[in-house]
VOTORRO-348268 format. One record per residue: residue number from 1; z, y, x of N, C-alpha, C, CB in turn. Coordinates in pm, 1 decimal, m for minus. Each point is the difference from the previous one (the first is absolute). Glycine has a CB too. Layout:
   num        npz        npy        npx       capz       capy       capx        cpz        cpy        cpx       cbpz       cbpy       cbpx
   NUM          Z          Y          X          Z          Y          X          Z          Y          X          Z          Y          X
...
REM end
This chain:
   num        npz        npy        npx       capz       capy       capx        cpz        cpy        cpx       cbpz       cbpy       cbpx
     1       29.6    m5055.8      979.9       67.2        3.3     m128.9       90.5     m122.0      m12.7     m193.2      126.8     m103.0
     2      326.8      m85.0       42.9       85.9     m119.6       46.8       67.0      m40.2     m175.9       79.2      100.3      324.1
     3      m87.9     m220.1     m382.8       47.1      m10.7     m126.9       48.9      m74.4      m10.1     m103.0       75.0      m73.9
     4      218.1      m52.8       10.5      114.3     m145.8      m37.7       30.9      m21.4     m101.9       99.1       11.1      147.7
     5      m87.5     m101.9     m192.8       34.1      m64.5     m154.6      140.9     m119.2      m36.1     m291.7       27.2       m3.0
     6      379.2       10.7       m0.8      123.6      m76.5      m56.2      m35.9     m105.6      m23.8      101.5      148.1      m87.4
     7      m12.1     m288.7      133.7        2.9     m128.2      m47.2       98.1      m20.4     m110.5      m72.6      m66.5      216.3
     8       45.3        5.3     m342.6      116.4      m85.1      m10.2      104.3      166.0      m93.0      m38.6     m247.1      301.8
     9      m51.7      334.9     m317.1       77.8      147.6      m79.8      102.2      m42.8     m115.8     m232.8      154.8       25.8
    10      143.6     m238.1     m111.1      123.3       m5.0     m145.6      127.4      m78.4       57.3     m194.3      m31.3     m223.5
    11      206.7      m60.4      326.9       98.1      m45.5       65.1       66.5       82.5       90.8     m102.1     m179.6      m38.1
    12       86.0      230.2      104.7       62.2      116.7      156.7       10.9      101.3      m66.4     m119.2      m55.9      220.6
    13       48.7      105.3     m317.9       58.1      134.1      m31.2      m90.2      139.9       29.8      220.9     m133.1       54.3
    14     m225.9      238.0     m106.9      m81.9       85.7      125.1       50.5       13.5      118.9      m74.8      121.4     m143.9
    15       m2.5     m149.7      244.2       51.2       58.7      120.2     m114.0       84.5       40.4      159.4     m188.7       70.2
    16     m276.3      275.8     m121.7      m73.1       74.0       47.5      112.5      130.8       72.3     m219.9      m97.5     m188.5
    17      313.6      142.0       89.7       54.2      115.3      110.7       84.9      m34.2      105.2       m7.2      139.6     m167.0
    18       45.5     m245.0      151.6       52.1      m57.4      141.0      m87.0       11.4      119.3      114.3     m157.9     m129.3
    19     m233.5       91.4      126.4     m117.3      m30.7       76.9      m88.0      187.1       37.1      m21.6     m319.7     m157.1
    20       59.4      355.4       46.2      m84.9      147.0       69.4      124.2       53.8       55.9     m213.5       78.4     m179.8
    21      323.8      m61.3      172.9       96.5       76.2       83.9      m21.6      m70.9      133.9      182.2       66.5     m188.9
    22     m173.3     m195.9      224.6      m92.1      m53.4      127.8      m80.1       16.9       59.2       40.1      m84.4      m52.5
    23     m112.4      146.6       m7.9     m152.6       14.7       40.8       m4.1      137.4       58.7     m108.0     m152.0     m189.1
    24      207.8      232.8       80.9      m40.1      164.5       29.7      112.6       18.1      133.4      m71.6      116.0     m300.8
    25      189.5     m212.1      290.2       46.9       17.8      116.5      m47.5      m10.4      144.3      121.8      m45.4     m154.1
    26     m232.3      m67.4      162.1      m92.7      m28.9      110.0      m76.2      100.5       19.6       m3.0     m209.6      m34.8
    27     m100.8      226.9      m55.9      m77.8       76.2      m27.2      m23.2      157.2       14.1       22.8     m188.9      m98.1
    28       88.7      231.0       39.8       25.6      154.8       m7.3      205.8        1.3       21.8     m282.8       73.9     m223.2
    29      300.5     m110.7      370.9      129.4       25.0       63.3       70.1      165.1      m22.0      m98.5     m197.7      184.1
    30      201.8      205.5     m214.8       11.3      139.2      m37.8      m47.6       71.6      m82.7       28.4      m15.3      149.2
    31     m156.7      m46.2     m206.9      m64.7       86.6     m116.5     m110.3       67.1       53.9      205.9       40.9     m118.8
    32     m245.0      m72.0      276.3     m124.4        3.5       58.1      m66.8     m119.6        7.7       72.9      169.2      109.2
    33     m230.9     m130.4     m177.9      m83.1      m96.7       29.3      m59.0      m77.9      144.5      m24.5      124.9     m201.7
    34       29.9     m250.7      217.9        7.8      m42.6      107.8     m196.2       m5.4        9.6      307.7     m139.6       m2.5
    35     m346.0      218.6      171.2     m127.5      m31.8      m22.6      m72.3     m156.1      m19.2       22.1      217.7      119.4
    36     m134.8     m204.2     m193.8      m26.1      m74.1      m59.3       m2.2      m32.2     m160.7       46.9      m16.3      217.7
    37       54.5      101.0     m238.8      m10.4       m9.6     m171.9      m76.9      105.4      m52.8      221.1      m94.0      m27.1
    38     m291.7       80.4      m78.9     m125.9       69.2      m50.7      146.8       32.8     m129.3     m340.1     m149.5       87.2
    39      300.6       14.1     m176.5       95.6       71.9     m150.3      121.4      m78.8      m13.9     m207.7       63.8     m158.8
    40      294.7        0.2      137.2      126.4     m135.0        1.9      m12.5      m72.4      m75.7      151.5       90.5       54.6
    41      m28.1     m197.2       m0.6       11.1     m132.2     m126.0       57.0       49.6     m159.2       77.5     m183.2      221.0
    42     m164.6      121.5     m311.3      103.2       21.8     m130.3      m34.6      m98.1      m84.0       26.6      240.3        0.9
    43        7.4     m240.6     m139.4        0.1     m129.6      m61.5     m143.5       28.3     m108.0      312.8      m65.7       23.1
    44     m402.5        7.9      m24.1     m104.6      m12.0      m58.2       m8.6       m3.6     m178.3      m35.0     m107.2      243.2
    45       41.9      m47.0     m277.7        7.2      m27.2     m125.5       74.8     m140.1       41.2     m220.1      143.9     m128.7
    46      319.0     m189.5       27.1      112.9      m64.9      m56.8       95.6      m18.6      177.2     m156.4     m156.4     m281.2
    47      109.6       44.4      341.2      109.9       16.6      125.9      m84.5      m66.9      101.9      251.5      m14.9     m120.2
    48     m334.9      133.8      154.0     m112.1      m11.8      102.5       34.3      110.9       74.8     m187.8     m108.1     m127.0
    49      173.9      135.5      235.6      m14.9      144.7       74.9     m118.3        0.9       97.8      255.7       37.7       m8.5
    50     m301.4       99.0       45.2     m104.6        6.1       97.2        1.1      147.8       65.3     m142.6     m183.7     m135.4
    51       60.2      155.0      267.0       41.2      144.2       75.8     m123.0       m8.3       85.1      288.2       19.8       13.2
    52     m351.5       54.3       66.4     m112.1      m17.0       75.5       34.5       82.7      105.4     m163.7      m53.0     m170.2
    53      110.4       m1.3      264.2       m2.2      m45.3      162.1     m136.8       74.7       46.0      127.0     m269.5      m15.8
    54      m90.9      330.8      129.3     m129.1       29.2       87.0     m103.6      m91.2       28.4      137.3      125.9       91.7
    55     m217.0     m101.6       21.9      m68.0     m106.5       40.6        7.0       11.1      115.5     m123.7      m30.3     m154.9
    56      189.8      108.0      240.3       35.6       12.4      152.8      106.6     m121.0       38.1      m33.5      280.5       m4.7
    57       57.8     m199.5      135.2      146.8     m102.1       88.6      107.6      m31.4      m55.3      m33.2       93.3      172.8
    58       19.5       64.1     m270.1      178.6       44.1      m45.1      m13.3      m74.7     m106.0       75.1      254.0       63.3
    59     m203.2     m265.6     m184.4        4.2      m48.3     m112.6        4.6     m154.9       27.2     m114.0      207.6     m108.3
    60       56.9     m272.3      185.0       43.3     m138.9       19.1       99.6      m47.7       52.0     m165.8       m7.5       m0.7
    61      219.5       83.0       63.1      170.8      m55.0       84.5       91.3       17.3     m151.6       m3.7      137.8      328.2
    62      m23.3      m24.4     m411.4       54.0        3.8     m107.8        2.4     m120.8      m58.0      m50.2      205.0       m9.9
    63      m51.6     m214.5      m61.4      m62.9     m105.7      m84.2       62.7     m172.4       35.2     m238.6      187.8       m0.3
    64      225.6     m163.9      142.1       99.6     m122.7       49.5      156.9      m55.9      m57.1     m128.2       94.9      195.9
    65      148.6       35.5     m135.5      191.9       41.7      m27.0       14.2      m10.2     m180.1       41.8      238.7      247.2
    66      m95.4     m201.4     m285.6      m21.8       29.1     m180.9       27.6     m191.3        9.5     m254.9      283.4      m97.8
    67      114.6     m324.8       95.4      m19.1     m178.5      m29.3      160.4      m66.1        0.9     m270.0      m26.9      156.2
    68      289.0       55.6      m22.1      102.5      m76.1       95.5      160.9       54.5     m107.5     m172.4       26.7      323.8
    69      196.8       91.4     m327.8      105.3       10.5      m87.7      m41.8      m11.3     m171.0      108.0      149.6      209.3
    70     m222.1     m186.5     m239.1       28.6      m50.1     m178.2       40.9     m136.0       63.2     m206.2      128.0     m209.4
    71      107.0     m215.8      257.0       62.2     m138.3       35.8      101.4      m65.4       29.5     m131.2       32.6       33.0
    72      229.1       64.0       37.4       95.7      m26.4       63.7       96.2       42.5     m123.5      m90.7       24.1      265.1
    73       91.2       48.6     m323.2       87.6       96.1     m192.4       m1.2     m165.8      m81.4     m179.8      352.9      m67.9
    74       65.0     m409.5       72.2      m55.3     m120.7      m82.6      m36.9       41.6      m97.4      114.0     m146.2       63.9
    75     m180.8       80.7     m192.7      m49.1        8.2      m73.4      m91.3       58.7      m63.9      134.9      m65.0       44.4
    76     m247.5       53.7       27.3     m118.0      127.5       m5.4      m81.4      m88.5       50.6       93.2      246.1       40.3
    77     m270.6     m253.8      m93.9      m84.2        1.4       28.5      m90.4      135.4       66.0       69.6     m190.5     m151.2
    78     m113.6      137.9      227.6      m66.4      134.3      112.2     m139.5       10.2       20.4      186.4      m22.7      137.4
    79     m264.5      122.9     m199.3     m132.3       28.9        8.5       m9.5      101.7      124.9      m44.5      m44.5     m264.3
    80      m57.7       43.2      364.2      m65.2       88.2       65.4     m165.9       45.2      m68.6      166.0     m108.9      211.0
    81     m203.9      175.8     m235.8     m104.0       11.1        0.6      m52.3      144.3       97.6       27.2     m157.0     m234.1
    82     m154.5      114.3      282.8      m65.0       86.0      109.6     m103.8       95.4      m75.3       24.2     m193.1      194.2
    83      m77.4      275.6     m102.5     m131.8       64.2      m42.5       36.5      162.0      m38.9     m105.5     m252.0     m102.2
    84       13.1      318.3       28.4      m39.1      142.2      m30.3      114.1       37.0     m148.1     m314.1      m30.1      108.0
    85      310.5      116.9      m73.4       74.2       62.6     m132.9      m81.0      106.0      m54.1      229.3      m41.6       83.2
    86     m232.6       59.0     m208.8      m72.2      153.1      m27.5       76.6       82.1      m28.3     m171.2      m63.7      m74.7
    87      164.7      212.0      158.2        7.6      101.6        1.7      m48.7      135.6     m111.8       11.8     m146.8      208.0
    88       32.0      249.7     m196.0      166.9       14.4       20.5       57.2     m121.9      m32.8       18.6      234.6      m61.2
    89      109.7     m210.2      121.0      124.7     m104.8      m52.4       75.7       65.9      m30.4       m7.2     m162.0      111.2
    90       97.3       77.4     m261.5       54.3       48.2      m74.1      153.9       18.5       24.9     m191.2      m75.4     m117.8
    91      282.1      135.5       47.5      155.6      m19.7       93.2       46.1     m134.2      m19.8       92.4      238.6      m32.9
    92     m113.9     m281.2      m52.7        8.8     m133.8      m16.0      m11.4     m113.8       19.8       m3.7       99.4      m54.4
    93      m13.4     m220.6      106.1      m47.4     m109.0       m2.8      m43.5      m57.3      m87.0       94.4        2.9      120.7
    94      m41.5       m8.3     m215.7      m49.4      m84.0     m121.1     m122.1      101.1      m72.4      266.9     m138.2      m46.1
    95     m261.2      266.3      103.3     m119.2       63.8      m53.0     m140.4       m4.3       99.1      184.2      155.1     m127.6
    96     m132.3     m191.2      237.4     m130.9      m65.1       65.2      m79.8      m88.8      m15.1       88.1       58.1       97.9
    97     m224.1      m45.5       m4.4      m69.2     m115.3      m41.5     m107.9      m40.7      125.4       32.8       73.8     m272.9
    98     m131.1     m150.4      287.7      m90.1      m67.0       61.3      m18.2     m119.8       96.3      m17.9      190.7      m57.7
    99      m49.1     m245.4       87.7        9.8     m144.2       40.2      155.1      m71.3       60.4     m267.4       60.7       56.1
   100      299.5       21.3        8.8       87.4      m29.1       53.1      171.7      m50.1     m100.9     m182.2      165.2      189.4
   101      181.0      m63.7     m293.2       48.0      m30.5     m145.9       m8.3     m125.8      m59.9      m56.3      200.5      m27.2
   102     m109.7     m232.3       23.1      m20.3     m118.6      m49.2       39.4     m137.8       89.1     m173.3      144.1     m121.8
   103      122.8     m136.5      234.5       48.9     m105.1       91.7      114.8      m34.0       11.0     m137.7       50.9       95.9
   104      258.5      112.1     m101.5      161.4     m114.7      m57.6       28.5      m61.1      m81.4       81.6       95.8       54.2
   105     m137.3      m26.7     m157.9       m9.0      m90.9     m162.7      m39.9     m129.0       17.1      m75.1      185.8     m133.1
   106      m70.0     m181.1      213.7      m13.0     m171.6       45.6       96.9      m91.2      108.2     m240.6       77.0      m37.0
   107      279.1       11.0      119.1      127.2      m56.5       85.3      125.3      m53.7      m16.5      m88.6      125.1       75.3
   108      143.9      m36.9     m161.7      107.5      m15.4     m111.9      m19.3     m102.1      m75.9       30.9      208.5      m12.3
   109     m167.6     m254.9      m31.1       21.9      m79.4     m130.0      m47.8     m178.8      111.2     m100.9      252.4     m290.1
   110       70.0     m200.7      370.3      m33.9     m117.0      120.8      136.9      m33.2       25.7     m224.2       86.1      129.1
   111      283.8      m67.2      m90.6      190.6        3.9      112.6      102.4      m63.7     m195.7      m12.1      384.8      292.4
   112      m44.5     m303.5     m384.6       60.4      m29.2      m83.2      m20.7     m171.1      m39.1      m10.2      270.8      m50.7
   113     m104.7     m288.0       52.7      m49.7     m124.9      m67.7       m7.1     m117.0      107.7     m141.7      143.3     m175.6
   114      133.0     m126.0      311.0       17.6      m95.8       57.3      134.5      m54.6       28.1     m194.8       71.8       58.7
   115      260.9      m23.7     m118.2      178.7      m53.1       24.2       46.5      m30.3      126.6       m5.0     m108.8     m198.5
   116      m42.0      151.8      312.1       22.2        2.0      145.9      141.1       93.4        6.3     m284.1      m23.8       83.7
   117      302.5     m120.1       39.0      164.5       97.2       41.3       26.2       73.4       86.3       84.3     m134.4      m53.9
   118     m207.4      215.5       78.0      m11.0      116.3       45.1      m84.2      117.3      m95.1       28.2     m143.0      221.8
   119      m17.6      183.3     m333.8     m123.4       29.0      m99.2      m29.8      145.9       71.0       72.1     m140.1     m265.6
   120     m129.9      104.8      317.8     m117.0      144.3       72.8     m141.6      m25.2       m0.8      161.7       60.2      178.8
   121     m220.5       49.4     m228.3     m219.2      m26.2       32.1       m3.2      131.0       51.5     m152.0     m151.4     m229.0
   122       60.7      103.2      304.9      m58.2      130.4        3.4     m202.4       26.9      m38.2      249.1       15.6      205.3
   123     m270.3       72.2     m283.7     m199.3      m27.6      m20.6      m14.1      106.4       28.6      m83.2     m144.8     m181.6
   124      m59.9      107.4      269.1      m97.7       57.3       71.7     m133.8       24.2      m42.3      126.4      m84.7      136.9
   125     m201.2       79.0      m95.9     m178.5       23.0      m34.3      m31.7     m157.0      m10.6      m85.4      250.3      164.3
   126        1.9     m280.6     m214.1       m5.9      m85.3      m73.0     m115.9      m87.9      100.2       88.1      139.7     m250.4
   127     m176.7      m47.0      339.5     m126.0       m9.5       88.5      145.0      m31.9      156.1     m287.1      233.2     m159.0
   128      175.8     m284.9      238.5      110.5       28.2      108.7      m90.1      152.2       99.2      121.4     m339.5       21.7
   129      m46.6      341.1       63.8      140.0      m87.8       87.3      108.2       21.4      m80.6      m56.9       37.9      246.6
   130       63.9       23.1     m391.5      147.2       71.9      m68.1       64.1     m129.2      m63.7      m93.0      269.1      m78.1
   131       m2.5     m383.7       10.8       63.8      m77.0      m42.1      122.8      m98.5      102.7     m223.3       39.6     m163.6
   132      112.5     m101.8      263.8      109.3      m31.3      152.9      111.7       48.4       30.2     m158.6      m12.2       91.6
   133      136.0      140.4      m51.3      152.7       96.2       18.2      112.3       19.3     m106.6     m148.0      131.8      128.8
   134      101.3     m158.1     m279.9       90.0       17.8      m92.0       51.9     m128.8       42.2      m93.5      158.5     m190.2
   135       30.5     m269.4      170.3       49.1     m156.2       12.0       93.6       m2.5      106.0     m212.7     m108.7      m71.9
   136      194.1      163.5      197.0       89.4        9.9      120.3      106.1       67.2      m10.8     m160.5      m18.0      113.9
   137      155.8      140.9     m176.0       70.0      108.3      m26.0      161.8      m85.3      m67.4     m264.9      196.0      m47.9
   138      196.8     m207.9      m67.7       99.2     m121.7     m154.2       66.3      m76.8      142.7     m215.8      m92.9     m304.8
   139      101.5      m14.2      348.1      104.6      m64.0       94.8      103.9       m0.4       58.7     m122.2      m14.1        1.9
   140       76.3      103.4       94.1      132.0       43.5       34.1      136.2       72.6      m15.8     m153.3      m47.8       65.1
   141       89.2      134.0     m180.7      130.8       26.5      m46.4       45.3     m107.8      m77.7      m36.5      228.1        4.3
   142       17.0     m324.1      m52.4       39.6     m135.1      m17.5       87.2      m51.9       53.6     m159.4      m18.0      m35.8
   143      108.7        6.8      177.2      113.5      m73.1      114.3       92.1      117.2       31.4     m168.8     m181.6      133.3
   144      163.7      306.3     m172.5       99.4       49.2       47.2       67.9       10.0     m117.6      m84.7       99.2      194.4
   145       61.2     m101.9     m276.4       79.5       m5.6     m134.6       90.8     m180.1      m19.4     m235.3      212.0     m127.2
   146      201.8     m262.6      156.9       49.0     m158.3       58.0      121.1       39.0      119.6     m282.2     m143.3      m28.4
   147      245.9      195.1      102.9      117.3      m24.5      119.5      109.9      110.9      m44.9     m173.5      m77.4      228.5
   148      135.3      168.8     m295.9      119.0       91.6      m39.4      108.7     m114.9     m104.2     m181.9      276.5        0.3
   149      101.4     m356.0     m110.6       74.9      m58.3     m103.1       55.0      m81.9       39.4     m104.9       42.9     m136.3
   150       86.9     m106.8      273.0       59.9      m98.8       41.0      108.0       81.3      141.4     m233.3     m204.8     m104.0
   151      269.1      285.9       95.9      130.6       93.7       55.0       61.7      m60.5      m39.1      m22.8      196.0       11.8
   152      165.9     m206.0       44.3      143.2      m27.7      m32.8       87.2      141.6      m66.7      m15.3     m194.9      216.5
   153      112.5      195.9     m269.2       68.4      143.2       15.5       59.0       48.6      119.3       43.0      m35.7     m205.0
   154      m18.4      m64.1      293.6       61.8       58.3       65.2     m126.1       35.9      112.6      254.1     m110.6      m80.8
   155     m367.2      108.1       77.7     m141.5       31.1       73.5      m20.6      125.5      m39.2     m109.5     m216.9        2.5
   156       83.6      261.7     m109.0       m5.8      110.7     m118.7      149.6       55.1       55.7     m159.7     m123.7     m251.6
   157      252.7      132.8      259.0       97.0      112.0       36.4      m84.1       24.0      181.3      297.9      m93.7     m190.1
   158     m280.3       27.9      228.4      m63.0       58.6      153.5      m77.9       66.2       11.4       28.9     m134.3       71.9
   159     m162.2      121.5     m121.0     m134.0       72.5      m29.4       80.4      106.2      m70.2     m211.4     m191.1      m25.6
   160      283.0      203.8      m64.1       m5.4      138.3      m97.5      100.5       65.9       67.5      m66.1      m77.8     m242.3
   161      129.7       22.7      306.9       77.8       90.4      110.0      m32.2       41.9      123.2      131.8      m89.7      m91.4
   162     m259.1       16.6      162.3      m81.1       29.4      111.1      m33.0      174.6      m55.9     m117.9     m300.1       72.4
   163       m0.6      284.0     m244.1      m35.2      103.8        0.6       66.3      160.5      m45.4     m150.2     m197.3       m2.7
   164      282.1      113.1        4.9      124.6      157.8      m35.8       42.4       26.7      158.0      156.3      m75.0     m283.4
   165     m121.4        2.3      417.5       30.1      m56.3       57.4       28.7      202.1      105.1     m129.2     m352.2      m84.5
   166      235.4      408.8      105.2      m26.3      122.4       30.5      m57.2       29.0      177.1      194.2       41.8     m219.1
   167     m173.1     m133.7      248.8       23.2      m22.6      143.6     m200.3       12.6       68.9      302.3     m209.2      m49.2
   168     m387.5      240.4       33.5     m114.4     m101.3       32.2      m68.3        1.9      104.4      m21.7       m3.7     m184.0
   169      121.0       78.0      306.7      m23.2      m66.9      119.7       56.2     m185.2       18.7       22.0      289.1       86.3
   170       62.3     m285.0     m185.8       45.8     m181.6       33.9       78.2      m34.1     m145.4       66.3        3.7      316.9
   171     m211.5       23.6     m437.0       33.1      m82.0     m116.0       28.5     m111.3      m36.9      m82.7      112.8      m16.8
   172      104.7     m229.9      140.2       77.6     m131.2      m71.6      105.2       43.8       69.2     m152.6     m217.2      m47.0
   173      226.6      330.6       82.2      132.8       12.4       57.9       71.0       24.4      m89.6      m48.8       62.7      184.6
   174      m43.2       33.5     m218.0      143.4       90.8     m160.1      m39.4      m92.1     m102.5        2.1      315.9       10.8
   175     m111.1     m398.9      m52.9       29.5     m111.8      m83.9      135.5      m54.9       46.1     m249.0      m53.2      m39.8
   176      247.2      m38.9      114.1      108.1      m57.4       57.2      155.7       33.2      m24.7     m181.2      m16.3      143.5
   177      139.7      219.3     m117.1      181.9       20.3      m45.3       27.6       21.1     m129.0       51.0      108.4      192.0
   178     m198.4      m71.3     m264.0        8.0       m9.3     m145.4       43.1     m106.7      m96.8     m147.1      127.2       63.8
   179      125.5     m235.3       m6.5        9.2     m127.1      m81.2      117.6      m58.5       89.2     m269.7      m42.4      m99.7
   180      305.6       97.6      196.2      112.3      m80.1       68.3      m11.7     m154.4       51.2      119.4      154.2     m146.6
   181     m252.4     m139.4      223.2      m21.8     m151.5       40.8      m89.5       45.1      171.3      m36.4     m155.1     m325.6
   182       12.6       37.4      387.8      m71.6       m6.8      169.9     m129.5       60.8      m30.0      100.0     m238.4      112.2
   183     m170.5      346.7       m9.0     m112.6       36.9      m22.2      m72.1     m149.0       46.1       37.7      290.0       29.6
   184       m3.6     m394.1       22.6      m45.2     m101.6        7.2      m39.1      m89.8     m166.2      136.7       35.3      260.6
   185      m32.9      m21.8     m329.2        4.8      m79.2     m149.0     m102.9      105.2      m79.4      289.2     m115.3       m6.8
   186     m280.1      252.7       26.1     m113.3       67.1      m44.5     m132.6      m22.6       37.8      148.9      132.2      m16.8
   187     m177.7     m171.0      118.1     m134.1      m40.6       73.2      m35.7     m139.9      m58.1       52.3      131.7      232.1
   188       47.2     m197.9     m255.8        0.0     m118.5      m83.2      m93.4      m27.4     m116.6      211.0       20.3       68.0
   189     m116.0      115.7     m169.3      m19.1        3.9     m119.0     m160.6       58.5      m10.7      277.0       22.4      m54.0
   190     m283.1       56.9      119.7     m185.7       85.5       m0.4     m109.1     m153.7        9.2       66.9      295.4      206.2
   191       m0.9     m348.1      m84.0      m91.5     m135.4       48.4      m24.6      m52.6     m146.4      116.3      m81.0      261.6
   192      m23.6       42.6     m309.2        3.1     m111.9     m112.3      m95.7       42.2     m113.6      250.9      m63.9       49.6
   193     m174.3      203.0      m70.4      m94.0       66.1     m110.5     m146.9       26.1       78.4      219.9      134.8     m141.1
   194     m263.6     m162.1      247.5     m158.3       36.0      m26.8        5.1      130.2       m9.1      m79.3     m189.3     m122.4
   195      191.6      280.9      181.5      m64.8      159.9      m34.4     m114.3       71.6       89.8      237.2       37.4      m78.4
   196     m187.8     m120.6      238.5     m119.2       80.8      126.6     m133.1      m76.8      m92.7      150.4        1.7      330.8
   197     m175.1     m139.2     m368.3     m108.0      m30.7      m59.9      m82.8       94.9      m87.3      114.8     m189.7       26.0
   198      m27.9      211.7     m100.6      m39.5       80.4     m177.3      m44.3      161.4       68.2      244.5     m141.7     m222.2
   199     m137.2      183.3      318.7      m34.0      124.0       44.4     m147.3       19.2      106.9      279.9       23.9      m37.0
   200     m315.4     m152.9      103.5     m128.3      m17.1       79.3      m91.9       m0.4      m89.0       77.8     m118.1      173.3
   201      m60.9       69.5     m310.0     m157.1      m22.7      m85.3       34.2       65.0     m120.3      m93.8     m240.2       81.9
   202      175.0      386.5     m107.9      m34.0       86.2      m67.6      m88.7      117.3       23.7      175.5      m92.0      m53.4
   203     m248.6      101.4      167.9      m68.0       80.4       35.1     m148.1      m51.3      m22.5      189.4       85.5      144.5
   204     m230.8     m226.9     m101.3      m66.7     m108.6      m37.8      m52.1       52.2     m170.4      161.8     m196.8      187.9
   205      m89.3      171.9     m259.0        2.1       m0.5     m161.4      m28.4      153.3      m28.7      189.4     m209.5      m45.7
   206     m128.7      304.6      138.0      m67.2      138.1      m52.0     m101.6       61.4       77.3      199.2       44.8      m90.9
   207     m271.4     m135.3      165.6      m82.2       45.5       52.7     m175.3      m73.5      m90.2      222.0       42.2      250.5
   208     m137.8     m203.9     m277.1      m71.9      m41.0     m129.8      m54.6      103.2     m108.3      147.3     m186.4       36.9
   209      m14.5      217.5     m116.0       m7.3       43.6     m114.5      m86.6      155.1       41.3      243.4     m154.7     m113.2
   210     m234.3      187.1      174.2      m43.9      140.0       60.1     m157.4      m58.9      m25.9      216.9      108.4      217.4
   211     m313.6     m207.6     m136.1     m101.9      m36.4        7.6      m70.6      m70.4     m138.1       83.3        2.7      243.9
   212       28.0      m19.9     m363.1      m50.3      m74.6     m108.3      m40.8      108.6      m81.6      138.4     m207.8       14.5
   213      m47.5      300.9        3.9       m1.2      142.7      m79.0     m160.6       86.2       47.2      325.7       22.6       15.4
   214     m302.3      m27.5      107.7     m184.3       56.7       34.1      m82.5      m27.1       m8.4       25.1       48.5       88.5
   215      m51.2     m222.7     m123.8      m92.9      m61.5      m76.4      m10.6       45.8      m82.8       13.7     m145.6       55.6
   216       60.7      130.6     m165.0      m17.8       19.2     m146.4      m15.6      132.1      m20.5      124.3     m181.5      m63.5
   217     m101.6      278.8      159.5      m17.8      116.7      m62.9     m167.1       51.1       33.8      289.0       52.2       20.5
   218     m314.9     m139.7       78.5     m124.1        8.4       88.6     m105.3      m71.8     m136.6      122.2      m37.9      317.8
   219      m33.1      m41.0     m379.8     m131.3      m89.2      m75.9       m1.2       89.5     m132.7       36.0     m289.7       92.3
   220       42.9      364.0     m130.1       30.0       89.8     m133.1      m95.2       97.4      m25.5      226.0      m20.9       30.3
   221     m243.4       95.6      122.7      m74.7       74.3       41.3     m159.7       m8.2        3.6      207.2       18.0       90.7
   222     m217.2     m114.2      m35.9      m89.6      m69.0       m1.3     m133.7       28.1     m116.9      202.2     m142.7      110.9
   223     m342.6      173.1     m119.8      m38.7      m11.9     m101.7      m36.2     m129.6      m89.2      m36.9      194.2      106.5
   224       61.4     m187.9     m225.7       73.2     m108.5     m102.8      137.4      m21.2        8.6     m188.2     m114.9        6.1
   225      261.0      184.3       99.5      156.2      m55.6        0.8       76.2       78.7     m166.4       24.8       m1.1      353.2
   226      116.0      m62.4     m326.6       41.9       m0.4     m131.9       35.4      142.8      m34.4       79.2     m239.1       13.2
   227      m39.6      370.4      127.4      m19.7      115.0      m77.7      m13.3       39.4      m67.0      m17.8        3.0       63.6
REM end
């Protein structure tokens, strides 16, 4: 379950439909849902939005990509929360509900209140091993939320042209004729930005989040869990 909450609203303005046309563009390309999405993103109450995520491969590589583009938009605090949902589920998001609900609410209001310049949480089970893995989980998308903000623009055109890039037997080539510069100065620009980095330990982070999520759903379950 993925929830975001506007910084700074009576100043910036709404930008909730900005931020969900983002989302649904990632998300649901063409107007097909990308696997992994359970209910789409939409806007909750005042200028919050939320959408929920599988608990598989697809739902955490999602869940990644989601983090990584509010952060990178700016101005958003970022809740993950893990665990069980109760069933049926509704068409809605905001008409859903169960632990996992609650844990963004606590995530969200964690990322919100610690004023970190990366504002992402993610909560887990509260017992371990779920608490550990959430802690690891947050982490690292931390540091990867750090090395994106510290991109240049001209790092950010390479990367976003790598991934339009038509060529992909030899995508820093047609970068290269795209931007009109040396596939050498392109190799440059990736170096600098940390993209082979970010791209080696996004799998790392969804293989995390994948394992924080089966805790908590493992502990929900659980008898006495929050079910």
């Amino acid at each position: 379950m993925v929830t975001a909450d506007q910084q700074s609203s009576t100043r910036r303005g709404d930008l909730v439909p900005q931020v969900l046309a983002l989302l649904d563009g990632l998300t649901r390309p063409g107007g097909e849902p990308r696997a992994g999405l359970v209910l789409p993103f939409e806007r909750t109450v005042g200028d919050e939005v939320q959408g929920l995520l599988s608990g598989d491969d697809a739902g955490a590589r999602l869940g990644v990509e989601v983090v990584a583009a509010l952060l990178r938009h700016g101005g958003w605090s970022v809740g993950l929360g893990t665990g069980d949902v109760r069933e049926p589920l509704p068409p809605h998001s905001r008409e859903a509900s169960g632990p996992a609900f609650v844990r963004a609410r606590t995530a969200v209001e964690d990322a919100r209140r610690r004023g970190s310049a990366v504002p992402v949480s993610v909560a887990g089970a509260d017992g371990e091993p779920g608490a550990t893995v959430a802690a690891d989980t947050q982490a690292l998308l931390r540091l990867l939320g750090a090395v994106a903000a510290r991109r240049s623009a001209a790092g950010w055109e390479a990367v976003d042209s790598l991934g339009d890039a038509a060529d992909r037997a030899a995508p820093q080539r047609a970068v290269a004729r795209a931007l009109g510069i040396s596939e050498q100065a392109v190799s440059q620009r990736l170096r600098t930005a940390l993209w082979p980095e970010e791209q080696a330990a996004r799998p790392l982070a969804q293989r995390l989040l994948r394992a924080c999520d089966a805790a908590a759903t493992a502990a929900d379950r659980a008898p006495g869990g929050q079910e």
